[in-house]
Backbone atoms as SQL, in Angstrom:
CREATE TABLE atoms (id INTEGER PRIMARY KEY, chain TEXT, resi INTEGER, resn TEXT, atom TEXT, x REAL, y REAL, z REAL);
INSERT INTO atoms VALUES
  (1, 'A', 1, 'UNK', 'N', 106.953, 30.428, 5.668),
  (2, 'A', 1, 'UNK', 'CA', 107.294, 30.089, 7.039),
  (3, 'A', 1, 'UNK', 'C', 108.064, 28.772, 7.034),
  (4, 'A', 2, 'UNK', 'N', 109.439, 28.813, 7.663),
  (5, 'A', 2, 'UNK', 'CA', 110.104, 27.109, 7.879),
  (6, 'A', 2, 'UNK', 'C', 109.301, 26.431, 8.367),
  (7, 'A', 3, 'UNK', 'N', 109.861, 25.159, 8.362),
  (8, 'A', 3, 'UNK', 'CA', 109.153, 24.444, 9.042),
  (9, 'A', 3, 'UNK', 'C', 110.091, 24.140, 9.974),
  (10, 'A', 4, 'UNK', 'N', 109.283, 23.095, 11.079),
  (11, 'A', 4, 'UNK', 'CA', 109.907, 23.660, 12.772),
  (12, 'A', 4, 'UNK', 'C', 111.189, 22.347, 12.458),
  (13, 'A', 5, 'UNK', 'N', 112.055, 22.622, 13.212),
  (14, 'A', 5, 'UNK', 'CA', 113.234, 21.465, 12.888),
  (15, 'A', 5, 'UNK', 'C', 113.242, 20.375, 14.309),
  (16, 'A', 6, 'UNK', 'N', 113.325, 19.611, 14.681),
  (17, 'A', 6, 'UNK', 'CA', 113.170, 18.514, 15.445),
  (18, 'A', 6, 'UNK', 'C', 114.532, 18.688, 16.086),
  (19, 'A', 7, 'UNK', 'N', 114.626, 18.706, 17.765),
  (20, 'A', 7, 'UNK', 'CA', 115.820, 18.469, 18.443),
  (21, 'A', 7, 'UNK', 'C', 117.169, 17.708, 17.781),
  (22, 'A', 8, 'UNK', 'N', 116.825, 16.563, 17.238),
  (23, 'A', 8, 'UNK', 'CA', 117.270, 15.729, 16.924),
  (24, 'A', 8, 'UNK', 'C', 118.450, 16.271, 15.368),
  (25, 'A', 9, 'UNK', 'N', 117.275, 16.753, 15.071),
  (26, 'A', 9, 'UNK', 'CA', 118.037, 17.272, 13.321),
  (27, 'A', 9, 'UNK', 'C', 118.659, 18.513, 13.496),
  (28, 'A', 10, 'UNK', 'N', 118.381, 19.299, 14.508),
  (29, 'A', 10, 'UNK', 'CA', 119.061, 20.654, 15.102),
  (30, 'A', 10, 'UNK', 'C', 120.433, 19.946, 15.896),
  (31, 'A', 11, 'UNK', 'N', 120.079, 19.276, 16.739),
  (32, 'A', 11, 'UNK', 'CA', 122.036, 18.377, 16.958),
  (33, 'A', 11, 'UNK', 'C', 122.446, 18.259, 16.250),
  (34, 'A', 12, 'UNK', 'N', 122.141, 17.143, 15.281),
  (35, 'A', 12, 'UNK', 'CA', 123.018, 16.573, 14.426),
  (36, 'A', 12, 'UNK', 'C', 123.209, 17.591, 13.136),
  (37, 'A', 13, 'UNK', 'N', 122.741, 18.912, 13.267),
  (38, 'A', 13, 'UNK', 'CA', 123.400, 19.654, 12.151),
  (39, 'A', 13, 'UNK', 'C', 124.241, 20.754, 12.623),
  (40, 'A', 14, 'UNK', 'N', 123.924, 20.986, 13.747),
  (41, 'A', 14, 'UNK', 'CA', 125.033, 21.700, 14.665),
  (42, 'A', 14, 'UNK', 'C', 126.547, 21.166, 15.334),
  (43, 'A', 15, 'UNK', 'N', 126.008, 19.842, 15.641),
  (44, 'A', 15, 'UNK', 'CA', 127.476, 18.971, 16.161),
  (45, 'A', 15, 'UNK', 'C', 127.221, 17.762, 15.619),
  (46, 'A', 16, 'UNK', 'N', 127.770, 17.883, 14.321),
  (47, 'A', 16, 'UNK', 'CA', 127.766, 16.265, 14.093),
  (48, 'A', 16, 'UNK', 'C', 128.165, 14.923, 14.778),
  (49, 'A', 17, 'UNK', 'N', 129.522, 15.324, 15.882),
  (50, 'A', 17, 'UNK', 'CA', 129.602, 14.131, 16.154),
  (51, 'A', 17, 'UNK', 'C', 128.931, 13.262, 17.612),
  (52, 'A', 18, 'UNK', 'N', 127.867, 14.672, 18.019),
  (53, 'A', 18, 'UNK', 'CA', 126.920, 14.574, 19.154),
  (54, 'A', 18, 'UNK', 'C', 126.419, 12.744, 19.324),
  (55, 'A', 19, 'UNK', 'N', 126.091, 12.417, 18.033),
  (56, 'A', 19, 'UNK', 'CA', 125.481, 11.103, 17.818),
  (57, 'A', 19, 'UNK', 'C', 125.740, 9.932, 18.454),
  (58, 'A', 20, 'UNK', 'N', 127.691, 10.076, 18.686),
  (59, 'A', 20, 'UNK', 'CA', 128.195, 9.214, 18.805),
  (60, 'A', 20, 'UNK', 'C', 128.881, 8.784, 17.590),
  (61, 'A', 21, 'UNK', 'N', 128.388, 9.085, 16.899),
  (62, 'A', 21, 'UNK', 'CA', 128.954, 7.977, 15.688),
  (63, 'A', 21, 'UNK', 'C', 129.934, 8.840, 14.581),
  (64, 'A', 22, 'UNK', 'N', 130.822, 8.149, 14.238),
  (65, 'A', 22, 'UNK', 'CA', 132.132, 8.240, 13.059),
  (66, 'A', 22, 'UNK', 'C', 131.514, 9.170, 12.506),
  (67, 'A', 23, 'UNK', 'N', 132.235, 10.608, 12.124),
  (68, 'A', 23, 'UNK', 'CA', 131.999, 11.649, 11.023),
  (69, 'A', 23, 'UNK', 'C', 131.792, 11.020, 9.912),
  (70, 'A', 24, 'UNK', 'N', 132.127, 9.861, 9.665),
  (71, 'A', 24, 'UNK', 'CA', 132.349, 9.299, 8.320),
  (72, 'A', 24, 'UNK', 'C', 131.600, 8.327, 8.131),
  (73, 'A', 25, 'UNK', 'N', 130.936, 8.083, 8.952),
  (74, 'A', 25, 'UNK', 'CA', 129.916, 6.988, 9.071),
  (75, 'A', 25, 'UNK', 'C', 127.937, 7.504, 8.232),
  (76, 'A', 26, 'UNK', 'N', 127.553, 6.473, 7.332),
  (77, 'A', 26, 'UNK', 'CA', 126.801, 6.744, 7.050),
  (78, 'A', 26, 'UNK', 'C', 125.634, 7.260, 7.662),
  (79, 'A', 27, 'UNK', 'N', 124.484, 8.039, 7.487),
  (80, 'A', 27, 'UNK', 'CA', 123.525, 8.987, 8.011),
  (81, 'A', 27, 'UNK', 'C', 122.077, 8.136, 8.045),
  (82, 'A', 28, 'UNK', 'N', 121.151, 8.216, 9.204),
  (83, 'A', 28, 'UNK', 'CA', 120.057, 7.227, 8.923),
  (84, 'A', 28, 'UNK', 'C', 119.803, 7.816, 7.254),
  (85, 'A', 29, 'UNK', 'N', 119.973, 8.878, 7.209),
  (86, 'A', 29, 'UNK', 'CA', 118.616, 8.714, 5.487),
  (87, 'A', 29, 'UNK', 'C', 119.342, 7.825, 4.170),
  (88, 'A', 30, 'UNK', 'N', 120.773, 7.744, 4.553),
  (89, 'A', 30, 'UNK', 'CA', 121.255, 7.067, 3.735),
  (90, 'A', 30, 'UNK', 'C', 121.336, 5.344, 3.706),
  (91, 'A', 31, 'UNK', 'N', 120.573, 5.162, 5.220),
  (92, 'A', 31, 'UNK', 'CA', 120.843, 3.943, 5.366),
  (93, 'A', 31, 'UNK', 'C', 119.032, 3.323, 5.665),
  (94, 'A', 32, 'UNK', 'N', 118.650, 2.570, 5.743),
  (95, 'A', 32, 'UNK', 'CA', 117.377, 1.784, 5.593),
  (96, 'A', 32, 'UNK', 'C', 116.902, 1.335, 7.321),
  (97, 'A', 33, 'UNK', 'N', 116.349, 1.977, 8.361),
  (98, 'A', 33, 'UNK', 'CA', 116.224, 1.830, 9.710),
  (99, 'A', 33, 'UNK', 'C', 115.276, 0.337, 9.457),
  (100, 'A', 34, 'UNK', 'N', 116.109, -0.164, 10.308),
  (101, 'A', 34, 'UNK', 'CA', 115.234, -1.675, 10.570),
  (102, 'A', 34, 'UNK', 'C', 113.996, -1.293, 11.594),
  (103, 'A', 35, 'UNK', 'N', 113.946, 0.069, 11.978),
  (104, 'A', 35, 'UNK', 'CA', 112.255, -0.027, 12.983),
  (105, 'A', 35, 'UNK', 'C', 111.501, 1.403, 12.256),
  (106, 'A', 36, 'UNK', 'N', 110.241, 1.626, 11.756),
  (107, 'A', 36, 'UNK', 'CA', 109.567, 2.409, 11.305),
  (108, 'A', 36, 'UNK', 'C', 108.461, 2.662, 12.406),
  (109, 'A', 37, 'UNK', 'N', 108.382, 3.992, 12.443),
  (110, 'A', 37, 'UNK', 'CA', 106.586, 4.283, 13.101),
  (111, 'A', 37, 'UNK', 'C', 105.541, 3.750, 12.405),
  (112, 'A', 38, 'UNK', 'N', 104.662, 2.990, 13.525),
  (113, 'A', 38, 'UNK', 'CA', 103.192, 2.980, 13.140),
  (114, 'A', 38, 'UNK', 'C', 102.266, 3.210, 14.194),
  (115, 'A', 39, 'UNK', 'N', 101.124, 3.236, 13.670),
  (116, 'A', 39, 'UNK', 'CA', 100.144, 3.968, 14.344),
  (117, 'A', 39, 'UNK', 'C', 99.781, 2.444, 15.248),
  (118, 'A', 40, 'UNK', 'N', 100.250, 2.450, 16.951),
  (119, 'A', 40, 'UNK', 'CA', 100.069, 1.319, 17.320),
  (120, 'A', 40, 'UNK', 'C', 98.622, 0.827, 18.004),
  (121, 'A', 41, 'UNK', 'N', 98.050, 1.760, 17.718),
  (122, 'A', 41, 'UNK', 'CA', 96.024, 1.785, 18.257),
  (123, 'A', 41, 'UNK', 'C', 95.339, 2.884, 17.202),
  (124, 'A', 42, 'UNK', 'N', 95.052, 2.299, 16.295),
  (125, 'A', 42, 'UNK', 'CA', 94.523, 3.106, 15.797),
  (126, 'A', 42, 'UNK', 'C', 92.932, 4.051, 15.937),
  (127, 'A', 43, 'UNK', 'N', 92.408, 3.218, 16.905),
  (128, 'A', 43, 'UNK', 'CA', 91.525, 3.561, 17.186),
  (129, 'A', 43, 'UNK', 'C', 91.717, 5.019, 18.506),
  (130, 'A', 44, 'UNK', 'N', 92.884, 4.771, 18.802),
  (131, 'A', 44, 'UNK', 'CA', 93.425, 5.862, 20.485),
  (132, 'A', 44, 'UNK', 'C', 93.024, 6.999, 19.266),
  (133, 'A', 45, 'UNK', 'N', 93.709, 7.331, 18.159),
  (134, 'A', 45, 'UNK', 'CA', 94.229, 8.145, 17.437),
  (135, 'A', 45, 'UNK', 'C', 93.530, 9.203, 17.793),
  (136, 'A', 46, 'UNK', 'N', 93.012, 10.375, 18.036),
  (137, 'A', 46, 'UNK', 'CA', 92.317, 11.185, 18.604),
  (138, 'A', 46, 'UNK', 'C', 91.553, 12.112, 16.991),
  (139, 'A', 47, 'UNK', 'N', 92.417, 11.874, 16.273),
  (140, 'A', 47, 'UNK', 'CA', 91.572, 12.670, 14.629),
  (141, 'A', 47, 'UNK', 'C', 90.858, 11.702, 14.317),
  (142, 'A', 48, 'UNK', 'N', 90.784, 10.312, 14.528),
  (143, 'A', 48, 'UNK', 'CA', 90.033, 9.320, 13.775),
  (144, 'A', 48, 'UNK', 'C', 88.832, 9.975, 14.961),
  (145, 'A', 49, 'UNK', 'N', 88.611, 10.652, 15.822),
  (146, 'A', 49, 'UNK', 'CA', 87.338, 11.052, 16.702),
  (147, 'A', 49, 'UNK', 'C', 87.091, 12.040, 16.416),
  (148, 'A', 50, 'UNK', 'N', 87.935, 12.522, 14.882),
  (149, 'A', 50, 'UNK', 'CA', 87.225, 14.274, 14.982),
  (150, 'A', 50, 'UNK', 'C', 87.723, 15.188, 15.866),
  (151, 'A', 51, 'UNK', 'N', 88.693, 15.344, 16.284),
  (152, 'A', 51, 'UNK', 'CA', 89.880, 16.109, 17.033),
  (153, 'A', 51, 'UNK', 'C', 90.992, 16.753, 16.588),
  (154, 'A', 52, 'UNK', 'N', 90.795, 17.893, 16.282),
  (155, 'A', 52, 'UNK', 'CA', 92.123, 18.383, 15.117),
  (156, 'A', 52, 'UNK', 'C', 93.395, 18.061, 16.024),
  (157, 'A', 53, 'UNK', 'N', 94.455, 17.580, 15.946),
  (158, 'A', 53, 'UNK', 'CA', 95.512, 16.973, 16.519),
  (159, 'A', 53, 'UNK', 'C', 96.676, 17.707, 15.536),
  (160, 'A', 54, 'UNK', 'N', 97.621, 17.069, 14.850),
  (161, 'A', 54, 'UNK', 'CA', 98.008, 16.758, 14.107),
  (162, 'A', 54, 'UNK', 'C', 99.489, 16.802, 14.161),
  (163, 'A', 55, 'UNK', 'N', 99.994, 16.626, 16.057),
  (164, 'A', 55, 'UNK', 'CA', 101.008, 17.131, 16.299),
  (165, 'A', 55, 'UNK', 'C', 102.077, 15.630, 15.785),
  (166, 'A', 56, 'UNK', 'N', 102.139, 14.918, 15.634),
  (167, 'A', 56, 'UNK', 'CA', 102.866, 13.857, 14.716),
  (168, 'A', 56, 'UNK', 'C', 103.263, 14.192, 13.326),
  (169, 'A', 57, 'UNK', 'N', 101.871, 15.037, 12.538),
  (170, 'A', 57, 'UNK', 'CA', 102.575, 15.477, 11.215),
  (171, 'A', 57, 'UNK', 'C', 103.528, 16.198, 11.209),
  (172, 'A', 58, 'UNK', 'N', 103.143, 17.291, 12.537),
  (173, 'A', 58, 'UNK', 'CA', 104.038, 18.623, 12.180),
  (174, 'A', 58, 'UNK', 'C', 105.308, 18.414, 12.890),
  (175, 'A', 59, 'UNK', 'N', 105.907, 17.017, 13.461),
  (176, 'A', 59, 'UNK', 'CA', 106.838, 16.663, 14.006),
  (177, 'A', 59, 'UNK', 'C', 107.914, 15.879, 13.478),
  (178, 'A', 60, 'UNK', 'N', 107.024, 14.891, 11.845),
  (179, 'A', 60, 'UNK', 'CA', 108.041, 14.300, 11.089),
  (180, 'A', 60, 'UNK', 'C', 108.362, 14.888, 9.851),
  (181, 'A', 61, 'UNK', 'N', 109.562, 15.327, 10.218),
  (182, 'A', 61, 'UNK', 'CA', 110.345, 16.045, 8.833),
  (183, 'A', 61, 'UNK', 'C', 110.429, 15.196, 7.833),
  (184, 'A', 62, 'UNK', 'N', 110.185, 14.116, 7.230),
  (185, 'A', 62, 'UNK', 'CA', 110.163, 13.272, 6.176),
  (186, 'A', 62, 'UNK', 'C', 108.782, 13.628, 6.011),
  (187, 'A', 63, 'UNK', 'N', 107.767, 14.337, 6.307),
  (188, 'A', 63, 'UNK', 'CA', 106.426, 13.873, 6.025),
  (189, 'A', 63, 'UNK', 'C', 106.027, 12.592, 5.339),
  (190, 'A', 64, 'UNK', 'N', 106.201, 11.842, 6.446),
  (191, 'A', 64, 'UNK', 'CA', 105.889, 10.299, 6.402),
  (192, 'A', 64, 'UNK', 'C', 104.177, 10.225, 7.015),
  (193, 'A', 65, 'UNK', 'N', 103.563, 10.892, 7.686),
  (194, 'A', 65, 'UNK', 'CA', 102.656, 10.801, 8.195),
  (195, 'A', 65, 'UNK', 'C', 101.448, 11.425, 7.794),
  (196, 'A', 66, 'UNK', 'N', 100.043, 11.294, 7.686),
  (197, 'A', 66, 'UNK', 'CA', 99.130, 11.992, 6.642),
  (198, 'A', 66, 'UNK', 'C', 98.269, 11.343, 7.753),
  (199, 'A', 67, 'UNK', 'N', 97.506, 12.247, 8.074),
  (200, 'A', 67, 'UNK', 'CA', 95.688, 12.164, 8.392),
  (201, 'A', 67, 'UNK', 'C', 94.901, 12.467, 7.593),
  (202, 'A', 68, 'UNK', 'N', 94.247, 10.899, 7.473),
  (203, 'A', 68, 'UNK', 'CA', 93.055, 10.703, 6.609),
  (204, 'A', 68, 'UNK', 'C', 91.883, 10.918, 7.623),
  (205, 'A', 69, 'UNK', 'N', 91.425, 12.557, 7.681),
  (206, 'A', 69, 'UNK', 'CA', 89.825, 12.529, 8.478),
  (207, 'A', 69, 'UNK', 'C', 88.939, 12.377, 8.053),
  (208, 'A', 70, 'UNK', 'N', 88.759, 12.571, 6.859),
  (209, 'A', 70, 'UNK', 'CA', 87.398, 12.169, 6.102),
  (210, 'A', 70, 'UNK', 'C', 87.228, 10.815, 6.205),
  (211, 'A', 71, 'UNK', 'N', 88.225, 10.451, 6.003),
  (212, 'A', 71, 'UNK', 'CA', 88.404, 8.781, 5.972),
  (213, 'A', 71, 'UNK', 'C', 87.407, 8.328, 7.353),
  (214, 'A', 72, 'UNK', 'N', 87.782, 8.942, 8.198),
  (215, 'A', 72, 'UNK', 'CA', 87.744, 8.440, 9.726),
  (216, 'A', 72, 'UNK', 'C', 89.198, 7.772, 9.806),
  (217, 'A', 73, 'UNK', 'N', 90.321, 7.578, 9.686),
  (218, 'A', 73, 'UNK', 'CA', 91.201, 6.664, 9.836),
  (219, 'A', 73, 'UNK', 'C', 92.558, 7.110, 10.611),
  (220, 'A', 74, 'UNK', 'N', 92.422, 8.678, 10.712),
  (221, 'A', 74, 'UNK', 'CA', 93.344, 9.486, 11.635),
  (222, 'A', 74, 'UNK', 'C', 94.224, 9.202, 11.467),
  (223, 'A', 75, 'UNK', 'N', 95.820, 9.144, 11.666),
  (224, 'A', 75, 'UNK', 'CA', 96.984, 8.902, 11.203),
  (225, 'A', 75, 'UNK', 'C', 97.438, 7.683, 10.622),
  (226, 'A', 76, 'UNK', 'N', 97.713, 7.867, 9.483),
  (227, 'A', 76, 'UNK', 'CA', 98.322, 6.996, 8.418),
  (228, 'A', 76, 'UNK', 'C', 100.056, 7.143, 8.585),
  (229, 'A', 77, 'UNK', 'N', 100.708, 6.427, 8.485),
  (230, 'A', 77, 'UNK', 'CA', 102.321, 6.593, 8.508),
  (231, 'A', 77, 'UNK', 'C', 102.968, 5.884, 7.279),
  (232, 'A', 78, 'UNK', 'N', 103.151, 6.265, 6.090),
  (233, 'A', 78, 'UNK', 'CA', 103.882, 5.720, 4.962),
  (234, 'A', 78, 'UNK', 'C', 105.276, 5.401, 5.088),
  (235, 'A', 79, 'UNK', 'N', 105.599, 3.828, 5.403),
  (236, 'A', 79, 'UNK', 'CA', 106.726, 3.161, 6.178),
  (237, 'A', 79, 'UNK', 'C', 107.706, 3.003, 4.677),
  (238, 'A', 80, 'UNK', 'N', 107.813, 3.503, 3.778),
  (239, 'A', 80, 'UNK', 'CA', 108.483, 3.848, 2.976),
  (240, 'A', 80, 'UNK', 'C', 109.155, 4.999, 3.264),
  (241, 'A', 81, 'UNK', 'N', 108.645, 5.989, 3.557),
  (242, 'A', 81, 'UNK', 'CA', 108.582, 7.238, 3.954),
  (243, 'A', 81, 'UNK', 'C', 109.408, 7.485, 5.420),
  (244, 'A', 82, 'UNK', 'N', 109.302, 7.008, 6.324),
  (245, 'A', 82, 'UNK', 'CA', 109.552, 6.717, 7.958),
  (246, 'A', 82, 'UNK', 'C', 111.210, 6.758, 7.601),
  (247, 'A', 83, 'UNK', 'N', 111.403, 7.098, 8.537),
  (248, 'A', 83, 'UNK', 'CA', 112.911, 6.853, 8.989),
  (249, 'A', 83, 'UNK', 'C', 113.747, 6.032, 10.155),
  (250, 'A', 84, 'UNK', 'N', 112.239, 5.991, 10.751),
  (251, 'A', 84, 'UNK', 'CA', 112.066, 5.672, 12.094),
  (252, 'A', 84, 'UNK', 'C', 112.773, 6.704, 13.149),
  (253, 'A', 85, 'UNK', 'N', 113.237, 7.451, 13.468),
  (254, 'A', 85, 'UNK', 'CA', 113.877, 8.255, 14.181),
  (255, 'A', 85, 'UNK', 'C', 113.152, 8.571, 14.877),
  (256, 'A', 86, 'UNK', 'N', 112.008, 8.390, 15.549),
  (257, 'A', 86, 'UNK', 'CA', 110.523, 8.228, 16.493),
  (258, 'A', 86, 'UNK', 'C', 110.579, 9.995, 16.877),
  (259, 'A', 87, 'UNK', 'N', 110.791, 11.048, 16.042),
  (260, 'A', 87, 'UNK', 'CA', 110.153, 11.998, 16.505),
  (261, 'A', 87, 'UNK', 'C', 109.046, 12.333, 17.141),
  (262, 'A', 88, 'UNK', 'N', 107.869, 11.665, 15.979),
  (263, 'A', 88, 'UNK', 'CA', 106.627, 11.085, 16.462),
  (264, 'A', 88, 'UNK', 'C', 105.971, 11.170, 17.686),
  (265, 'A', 89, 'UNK', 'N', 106.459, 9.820, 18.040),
  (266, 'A', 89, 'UNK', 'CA', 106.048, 9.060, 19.405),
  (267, 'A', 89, 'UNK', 'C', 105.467, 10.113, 20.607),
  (268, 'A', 90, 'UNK', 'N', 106.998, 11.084, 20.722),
  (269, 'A', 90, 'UNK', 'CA', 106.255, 11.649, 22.439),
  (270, 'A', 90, 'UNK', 'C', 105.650, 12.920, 22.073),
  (271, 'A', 91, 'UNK', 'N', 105.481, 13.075, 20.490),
  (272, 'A', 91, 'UNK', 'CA', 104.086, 14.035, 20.720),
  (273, 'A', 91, 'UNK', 'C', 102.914, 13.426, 20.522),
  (274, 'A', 92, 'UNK', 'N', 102.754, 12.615, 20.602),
  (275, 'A', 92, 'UNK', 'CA', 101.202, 11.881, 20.409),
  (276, 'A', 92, 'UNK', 'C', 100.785, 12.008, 21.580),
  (277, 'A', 93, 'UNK', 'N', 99.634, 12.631, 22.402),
  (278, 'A', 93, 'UNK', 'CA', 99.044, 12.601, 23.231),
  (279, 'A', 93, 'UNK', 'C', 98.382, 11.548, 24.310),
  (280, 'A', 94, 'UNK', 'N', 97.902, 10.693, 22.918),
  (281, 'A', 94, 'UNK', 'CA', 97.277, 9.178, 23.036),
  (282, 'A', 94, 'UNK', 'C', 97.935, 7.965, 23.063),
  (283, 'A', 95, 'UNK', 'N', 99.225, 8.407, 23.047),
  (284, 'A', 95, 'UNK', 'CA', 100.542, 7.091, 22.749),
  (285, 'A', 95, 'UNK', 'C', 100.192, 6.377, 21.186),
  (286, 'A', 96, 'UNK', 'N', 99.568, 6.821, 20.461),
  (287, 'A', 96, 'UNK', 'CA', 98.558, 5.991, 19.327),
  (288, 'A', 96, 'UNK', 'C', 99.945, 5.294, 18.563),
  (289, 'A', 97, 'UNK', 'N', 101.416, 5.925, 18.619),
  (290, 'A', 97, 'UNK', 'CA', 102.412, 5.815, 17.626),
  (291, 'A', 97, 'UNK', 'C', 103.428, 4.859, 18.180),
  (292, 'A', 98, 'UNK', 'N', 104.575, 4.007, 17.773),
  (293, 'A', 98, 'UNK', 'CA', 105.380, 3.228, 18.235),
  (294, 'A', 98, 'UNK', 'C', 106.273, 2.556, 17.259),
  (295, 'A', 99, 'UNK', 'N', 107.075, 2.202, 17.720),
  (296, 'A', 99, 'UNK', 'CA', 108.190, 1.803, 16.816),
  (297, 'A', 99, 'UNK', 'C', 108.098, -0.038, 16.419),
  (298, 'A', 100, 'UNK', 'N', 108.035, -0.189, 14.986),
  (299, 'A', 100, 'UNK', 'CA', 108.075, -1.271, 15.117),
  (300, 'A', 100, 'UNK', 'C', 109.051, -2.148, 13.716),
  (301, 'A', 101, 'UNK', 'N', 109.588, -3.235, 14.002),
  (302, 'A', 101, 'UNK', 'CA', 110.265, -4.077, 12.867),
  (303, 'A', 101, 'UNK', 'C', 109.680, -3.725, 11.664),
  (304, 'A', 102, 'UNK', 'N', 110.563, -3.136, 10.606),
  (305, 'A', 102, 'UNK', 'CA', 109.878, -2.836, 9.019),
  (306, 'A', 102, 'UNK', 'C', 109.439, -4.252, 8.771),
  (307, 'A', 103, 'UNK', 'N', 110.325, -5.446, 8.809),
  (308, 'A', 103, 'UNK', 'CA', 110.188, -6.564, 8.188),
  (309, 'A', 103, 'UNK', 'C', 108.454, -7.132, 8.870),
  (310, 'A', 104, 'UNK', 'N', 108.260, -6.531, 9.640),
  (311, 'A', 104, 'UNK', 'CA', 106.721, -6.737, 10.218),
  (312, 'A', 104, 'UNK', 'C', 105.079, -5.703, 9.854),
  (313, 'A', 105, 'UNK', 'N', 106.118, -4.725, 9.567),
  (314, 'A', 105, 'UNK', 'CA', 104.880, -3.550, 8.958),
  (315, 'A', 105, 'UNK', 'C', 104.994, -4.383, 7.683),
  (316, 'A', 106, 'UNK', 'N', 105.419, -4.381, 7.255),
  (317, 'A', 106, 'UNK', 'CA', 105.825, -5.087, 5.762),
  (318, 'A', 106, 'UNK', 'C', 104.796, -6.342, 5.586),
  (319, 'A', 107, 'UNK', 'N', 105.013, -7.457, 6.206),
  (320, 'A', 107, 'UNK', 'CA', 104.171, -8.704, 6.463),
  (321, 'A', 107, 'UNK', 'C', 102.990, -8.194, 6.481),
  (322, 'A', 108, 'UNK', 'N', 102.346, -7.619, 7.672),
  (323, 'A', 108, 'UNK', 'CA', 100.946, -7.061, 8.265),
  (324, 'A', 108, 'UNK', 'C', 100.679, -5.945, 7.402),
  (325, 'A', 109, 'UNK', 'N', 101.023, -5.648, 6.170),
  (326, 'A', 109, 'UNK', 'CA', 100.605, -4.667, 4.799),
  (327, 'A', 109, 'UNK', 'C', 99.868, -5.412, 4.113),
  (328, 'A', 110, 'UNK', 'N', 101.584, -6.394, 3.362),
  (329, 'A', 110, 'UNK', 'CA', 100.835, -7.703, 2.653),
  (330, 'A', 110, 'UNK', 'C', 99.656, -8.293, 2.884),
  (331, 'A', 111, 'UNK', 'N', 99.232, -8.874, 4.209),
  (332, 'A', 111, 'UNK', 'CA', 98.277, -9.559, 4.254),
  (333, 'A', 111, 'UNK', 'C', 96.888, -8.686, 4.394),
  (334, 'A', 112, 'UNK', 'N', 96.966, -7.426, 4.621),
  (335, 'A', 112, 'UNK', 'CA', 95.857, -6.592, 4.611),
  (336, 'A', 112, 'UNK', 'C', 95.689, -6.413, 3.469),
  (337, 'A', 113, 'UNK', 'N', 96.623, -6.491, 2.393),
  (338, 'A', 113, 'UNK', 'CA', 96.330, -6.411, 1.013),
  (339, 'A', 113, 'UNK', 'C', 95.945, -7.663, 0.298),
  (340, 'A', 114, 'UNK', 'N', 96.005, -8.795, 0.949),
  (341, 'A', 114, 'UNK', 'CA', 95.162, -10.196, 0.432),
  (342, 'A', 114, 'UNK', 'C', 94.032, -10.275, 1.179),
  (343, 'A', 115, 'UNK', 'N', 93.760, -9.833, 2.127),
  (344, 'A', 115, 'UNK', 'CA', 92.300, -9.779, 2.479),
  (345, 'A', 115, 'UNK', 'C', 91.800, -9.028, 1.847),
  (346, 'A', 116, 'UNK', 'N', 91.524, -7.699, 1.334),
  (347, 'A', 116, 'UNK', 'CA', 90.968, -6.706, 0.558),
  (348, 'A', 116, 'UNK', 'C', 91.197, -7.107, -0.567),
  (349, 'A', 117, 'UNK', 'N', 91.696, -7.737, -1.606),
  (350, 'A', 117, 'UNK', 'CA', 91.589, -8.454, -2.712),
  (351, 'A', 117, 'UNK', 'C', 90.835, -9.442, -2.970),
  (352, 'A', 118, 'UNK', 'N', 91.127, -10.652, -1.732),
  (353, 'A', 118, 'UNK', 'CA', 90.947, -11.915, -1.721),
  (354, 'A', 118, 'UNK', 'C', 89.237, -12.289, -0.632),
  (355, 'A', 119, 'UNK', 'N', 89.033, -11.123, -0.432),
  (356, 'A', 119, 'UNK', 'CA', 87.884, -11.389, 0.553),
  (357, 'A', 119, 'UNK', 'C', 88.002, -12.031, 1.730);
């Protein structure tokens, strides 16, 4: 079975120059989006409550996004992964998702990773 294609990637492969932008002009995947999804409440998240959801996964074609339920931790977004192209966002029910500065997911990683090291 395909997987479902996003408005967005159905334009831009039907009319490329829908975008606005130069035929010749580079493509987000080729280029590095200065804003990535993250999960902006993680607690809204409705799987971190045990709620099969999962309409964010089945919405980002990069599969950038993974629910950890066992975890309890409900949507995870791997900002490596992200494109930012906020497919995301308006299927989240709970608003849980949002766009934010990489150079800031980035920072607020780091330091979650010196607290969990560093105590």
């Amino acid at each position: 079975m395909p997987r479902p294609m996003s408005r967005r990637s159905l334009f831009s492969a039907v009319l490329p120059f829908a975008s606005g932008r130069d035929a010749h002009a580079p493509r987000l995947e080729e280029t590095r989006p200065e804003q990535v999804a993250t999960v902006s409440s993680a607690s809204a998240c409705v799987e971190r409550h045990g709620v099969v959801c999962r309409r964010c996964v089945e919405a980002c074609e990069h599969s950038a996004i993974r629910i950890l339920a066992r975890e309890k931790l409900g949507a995870v977004i791997d900002a490596a992964a992200c494109t930012g192209c906020g497919d995301c966002i308006p299927v989240c029910p709970v608003e849980a998702i949002a766009l934010a500065p990489r150079d800031r997911i980035a920072l607020v990683s780091e330091l979650a990773n010196l607290v969990v090291h560093n105590g």
